[in-house]
N, C-alpha and C positions, 0 to 999 in steps of 0.2 A: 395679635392684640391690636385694637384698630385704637386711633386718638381718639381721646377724651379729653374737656374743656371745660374750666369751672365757670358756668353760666351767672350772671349776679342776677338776671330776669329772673330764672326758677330757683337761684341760691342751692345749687347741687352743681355735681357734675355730669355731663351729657355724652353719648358718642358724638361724634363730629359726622353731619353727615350736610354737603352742601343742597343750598335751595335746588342747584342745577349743574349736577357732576358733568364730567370733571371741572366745571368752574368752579373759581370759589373767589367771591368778592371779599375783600377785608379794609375796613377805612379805620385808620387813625388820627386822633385830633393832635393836630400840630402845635407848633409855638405862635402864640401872640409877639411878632417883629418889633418888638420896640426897647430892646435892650439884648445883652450878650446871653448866651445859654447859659445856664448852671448846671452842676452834676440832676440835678434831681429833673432837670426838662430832659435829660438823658435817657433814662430808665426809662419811656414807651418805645422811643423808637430802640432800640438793642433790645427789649423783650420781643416786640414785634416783629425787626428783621430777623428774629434767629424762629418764630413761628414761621413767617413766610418763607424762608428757607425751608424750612422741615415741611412745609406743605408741598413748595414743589419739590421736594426731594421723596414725597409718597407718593410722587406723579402727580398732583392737581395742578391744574391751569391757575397762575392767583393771577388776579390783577390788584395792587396795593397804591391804596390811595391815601398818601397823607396831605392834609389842606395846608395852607397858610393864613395865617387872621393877623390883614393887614388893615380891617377897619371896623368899630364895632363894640369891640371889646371897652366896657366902661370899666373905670375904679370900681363899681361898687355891680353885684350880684345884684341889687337891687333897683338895675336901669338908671342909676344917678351915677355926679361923678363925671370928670373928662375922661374922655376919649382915652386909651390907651398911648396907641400913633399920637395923638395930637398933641400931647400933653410932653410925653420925648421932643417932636419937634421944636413945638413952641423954647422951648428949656436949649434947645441945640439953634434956631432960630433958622433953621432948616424946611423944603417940602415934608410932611408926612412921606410922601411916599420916599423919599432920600433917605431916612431914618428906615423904614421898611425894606429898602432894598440891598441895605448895608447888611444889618442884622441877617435877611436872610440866605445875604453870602456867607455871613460867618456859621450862619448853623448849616450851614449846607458844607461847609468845609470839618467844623466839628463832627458831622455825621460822617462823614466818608473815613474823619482820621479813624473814630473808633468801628467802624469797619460795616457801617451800615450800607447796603446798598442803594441807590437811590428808589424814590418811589416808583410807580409804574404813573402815577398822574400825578405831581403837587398844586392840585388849584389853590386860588388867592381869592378872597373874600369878594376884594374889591376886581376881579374882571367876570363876577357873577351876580352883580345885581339886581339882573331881569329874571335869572331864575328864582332870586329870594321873593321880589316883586310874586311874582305868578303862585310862590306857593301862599304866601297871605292873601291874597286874591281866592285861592280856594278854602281856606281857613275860613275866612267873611262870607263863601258863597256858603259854608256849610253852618253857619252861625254859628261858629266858636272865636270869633273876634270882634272885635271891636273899632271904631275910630276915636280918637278924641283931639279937638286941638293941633291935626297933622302927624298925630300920632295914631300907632294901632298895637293893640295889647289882647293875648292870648286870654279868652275868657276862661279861668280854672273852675269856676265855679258848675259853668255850663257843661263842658268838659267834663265834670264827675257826673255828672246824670249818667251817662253811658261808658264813661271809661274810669281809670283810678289814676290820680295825677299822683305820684308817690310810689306807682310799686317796684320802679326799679329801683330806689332809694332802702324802699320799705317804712318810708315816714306817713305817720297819718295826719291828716289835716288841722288835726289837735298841736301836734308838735311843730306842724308849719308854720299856723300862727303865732305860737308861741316864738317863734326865734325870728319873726316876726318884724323891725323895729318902726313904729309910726311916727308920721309926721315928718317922711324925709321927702326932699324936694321932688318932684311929680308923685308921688304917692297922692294924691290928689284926684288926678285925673281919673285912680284907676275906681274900678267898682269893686275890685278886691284886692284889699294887700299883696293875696297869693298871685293875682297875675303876673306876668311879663310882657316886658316887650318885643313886637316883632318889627317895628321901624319906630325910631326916634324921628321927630320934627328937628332940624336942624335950624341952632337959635343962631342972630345974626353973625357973630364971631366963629361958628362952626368952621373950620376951613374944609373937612372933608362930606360932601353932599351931592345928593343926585337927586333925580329929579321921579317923583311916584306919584301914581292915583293920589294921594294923600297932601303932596307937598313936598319941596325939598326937606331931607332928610337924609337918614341915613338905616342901614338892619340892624339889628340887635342880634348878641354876640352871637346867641342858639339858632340862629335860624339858619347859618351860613350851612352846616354841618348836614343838616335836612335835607337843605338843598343841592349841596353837592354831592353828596353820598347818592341821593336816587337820580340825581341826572348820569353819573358815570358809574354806580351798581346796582341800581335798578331800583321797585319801590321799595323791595328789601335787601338787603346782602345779606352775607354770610356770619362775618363778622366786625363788631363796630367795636374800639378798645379807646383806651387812656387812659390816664392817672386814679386811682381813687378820688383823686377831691373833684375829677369834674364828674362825678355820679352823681352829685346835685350840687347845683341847679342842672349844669349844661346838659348832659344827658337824658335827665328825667324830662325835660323840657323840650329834647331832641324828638323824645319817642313821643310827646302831646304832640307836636308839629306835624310828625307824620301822621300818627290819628287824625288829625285833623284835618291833615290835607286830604284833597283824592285819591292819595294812596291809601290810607286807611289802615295800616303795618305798626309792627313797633318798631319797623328801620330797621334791623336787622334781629337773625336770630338769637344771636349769641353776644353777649354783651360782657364785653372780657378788659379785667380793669387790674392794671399791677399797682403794688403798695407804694409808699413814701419811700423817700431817702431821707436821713434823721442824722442831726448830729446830736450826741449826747441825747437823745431819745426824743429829742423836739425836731418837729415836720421840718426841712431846709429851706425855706423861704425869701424872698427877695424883702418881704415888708417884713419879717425879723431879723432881716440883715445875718443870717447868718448862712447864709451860699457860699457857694467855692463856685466862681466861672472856670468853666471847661478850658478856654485857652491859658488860663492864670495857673488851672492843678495841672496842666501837660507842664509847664516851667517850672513851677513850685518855688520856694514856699508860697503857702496863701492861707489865707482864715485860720482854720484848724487843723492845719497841715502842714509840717515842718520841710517837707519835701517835694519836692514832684514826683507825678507818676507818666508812665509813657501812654496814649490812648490803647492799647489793648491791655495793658494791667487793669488800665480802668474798664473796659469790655469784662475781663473774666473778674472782677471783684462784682460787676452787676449781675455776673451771671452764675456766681455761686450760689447763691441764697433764692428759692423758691419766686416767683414773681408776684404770687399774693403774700410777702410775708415782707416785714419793711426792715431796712438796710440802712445801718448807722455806720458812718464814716469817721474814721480814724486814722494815724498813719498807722498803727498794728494790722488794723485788720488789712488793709491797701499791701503792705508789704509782705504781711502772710500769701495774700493774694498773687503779687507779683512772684515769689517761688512757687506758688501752686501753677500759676503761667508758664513760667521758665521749665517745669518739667515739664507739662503737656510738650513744651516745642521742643525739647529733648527726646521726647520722644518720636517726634518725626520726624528728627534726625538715626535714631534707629532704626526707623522699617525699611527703608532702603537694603539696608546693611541685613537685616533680619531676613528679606523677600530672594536676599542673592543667595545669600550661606544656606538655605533651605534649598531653593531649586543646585544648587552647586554638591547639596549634600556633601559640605565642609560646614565646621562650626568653628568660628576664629574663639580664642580665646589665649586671653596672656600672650596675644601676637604671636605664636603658633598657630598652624594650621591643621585642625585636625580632622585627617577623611573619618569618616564612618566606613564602620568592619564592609570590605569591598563582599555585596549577595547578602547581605544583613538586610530580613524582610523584618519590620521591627510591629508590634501592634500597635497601631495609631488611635485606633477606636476609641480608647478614654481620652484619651488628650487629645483627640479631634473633638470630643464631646464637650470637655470641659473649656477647650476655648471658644466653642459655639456658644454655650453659655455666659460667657463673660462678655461676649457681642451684643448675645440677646438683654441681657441686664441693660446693657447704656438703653434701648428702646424702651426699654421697659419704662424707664423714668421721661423720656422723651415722649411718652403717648399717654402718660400717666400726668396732663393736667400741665405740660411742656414742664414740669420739673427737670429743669437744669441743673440745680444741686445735686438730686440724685443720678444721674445722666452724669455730670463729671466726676463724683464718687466712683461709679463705676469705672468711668475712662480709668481711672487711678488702677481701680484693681486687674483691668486688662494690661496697662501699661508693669504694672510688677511682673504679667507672665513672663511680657515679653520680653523685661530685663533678665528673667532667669533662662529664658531659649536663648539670648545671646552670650549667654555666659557658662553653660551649662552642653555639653555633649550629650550627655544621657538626655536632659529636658527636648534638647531638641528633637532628637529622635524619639519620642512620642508621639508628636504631632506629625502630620501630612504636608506636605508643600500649599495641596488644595487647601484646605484648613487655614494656614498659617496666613496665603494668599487672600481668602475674605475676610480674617481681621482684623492684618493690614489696612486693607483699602476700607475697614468698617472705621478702622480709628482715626485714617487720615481723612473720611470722607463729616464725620461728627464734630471731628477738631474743627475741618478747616470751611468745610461747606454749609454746614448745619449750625453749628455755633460762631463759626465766623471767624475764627481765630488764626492770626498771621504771624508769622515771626516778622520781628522788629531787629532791626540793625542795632546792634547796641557801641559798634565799636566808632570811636571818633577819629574819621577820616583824615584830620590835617595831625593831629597825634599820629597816629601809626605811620605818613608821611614824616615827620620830624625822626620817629625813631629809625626810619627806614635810611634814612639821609645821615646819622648817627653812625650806624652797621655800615653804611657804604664809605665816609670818612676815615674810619677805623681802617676797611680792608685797603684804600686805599694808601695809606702810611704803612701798614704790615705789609707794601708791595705785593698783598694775596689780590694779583689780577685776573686770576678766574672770577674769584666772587664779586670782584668789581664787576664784570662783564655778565655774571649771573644778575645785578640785581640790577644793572645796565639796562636788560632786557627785558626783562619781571616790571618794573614800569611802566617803558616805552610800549608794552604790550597794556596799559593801563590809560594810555595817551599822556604820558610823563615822561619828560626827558629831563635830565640832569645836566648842571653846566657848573662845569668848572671857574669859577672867576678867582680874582685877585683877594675878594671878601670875603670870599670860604665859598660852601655848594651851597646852590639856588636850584628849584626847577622850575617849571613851565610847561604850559600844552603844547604837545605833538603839534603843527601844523601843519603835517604831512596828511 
């Protein structure tokens, strides 16, 4: 069964097949730098690195590209409104780009906690503005732009003569208008409401500005996306993703730029967009005030969360629930989450132990060892079959549209076999070593490669320190100097050594 991918261009599901195997380009719209992550700027990057994983784990070449928008981005969808950047700074009394370069340490450190790999390219808006420059240049050479006043605006109107501005959306130009609102500052300029902007004129207090055929100014937010995408995946890629909410404007807007430009594409094939994160059934928003920031819910409490959660609780709570299907945050569901977590890493703690006692043909149980009857040719054939099938199931949901819910459902029902071959003589011996051997490596290869999933330290180091110095106190009043000398050791092989002083036991680092 080959992967499949729900398209929102043709609104079905598609096979996957790249513009130019084994490549396969994939760009995702990043965070706008001008404030801390929240859970909900989460969910593209973790739906998409656990894609790009699975793409090179079917052997494709990716190259993944997530941007940065560190300049561009206004208040308002509708080209009004300060600067994103600028508006932080001003408020922090900082460069724009200080503000920008913080934030994108922090999200760059958020993403790695929860297990993202990093990009293959992360461009930044602003060290690309001769590329944006040259794609409105083709836009105007092809008469779908405009200038006005130092500004240049995507003509929509002209634009539908030969193409449909709306169909990735599926909005018709009835409902565009309508939601529409007039009379807002530069609406003016335009010759239709429906246009946009592809460079602002920068008014004298702009602090962020470069310099264009036009005037100083600055891009508009959609066009960065355009342009970076075909300069480092070509006129089209493979695949282009992010949130549901930027399917309009940003997107639809994305794919008019490319039409418009010389490339003439919808910018990529496949056009793959995950749902919202909701608390109590409303979108999680920064302008509803009602976020949980990512470094706040790794500490906890915070907003609507009595607790923290560790960044891979939070990885497999995103990646329970289907990627087109939205994800309400609670601490029930979070900590349902964290035991459905904690057993997956239980059970990579079992195949080790599972892969020995098979090739050993012993099965430990109740700490007994038990051989299997010595020239016992035993039939493996169904239970070779039936846990090939329980392998085949996790792909099944993994190429099925990257359904991860159904994909770790699965993992579940493979994980019960394998609790019962470790505890079970007869169990085991239905299966093969061979058998039991790609499992194994199917379960730890889905957990840890494909979904991304690591065990996390849960035990606290200066604690178990304290109780250890406790137990060696003790042995040493009970004059039991073995165990003094046993945990003497056990330490110092830790780079800890223990000292006896007059105030009771201290340690300290080895500096040997």
């Amino acid at each position: 069964m080959s992967l499949s991918l729900y398209n929102t261009l043709s609104r079905k599901k598609e096979e996957f097949q790249p513009v130019h195997p084994p490549q396969v380009g994939v760009y995702l719209c990043g965070p706008t730098v001008y404030s801390e992550a929240h859970l909900g700027n989460a969910r593209g990057p973790v739906v998409f690195d656990v894609l790009t994983r699975y793409l090179r784990f079917l052997g494709y070449q990716v190259r993944y590209v997530r941007n940065i928008t560190d300049v561009g981005h206004l208040e308002s969808d509708a080209d009004t409104g300060e600067d994103k950047m600028e508006k932080a700074a001003r408020a922090a009394r900082i460069e724009p780009m200080q503000v920008a370069q913080h934030f994108t340490n922090r999200y760059r450190q958020h993403m790695l906690a929860l297990g993202c790999l990093p990009p293959d390219i992360e461009p930044q808006a602003s060290g690309h503005i001769i590329e944006q420059i040259q794609v409105i240049e083709e836009i105007i050479a092809n008469g779908l732009a405009y200038e006005v006043n130092g500004s240049v605006y995507f003509d929509v109107p002209k634009y539908n003569e030969h193409q449909r501005y709306g169909k990735l959306s599926n909005r018709s130009i009835e409902d565009q208008l309508a939601g529409t609102r007039a009379g807002l500052e530069g609406q003016s300029e335009k010759r239709s409401p429906l246009d946009f902007a592809l460079w602002k004129n920068a008014s004298p207090e702009h602090i962020m500005r470069w310099p264009s055929p036009w005037g100083e100014g600055f891009p508009g937010w959609h066009l960065e996306c355009s342009a970076m995408s075909r300069k480092y995946l070509g006129d089209i890629s493979d695949i282009h993703g992010g949130g549901l909410d930027l399917m309009f404007p940003h997107h639809e807007c994305e794919i008019a730029q490319s039409q418009g430009s010389h490339s003439h594409t919808d910018e990529a094939r496949f056009w793959v967009h995950n749902n919202m994160i909701t608390v109590n059934g409303t979108k999680m928003s920064k302008s509803l005030g009602n976020f949980v920031l990512l470094g706040d819910m790794f500490k906890g409490p915070t907003g609507p969360l009595a607790f923290g959660y560790s960044p891979m609780v939070v990885r497999f709570f995103l990646l329970q629930a289907h990627y087109r299907s939205p994800v309400d945050v609670s601490d029930d569901a979070l900590q349902a989450a964290r035991k459905g977590y904690r057993k997956l890493m239980n059970g990579l703690r079992l195949l080790d132990k599972l892969a020995a006692d098979s090739l050993s043909g012993e099965v430990i149980r109740d700490r007994t060892v038990m051989p299997l009857a010595e020239g016992r040719q035993p039939d493996t054939a169904t239970g070779d079959e039936e846990l090939r099938k329980l392998v085949a199931d996790v792909f099944v949901g993994l190429n099925d549209d990257l359904n991860t819910a159904r994909a770790i459902a699965s993992l579940f029902n493979l994980l019960r076999k394998f609790n019962t071959l470790a505890t079970s003589t007869a169990a085991m011996a239905t299966v093969s070593s061979g058998a039991l051997a790609e499992a194994v490596e199917a379960y730890r290869a889905v957990v840890t490669d494909i979904l991304g999933l690591q065990d996390e330290p849960r035990a606290n180091a200066e604690e178990l320190l304290k109780l250890t110095l406790e137990f060696y106190t003790e042995a040493k009043a009970e004059k039991a100097y073995d165990k003094v000398d046993v945990i003497r050791a056990a330490l110092k092989s830790q780079g800890i050594v223990i000292k006896d002083t007059k105030a009771g036991v201290e340690w300290a680092y080895s500096e040997e």
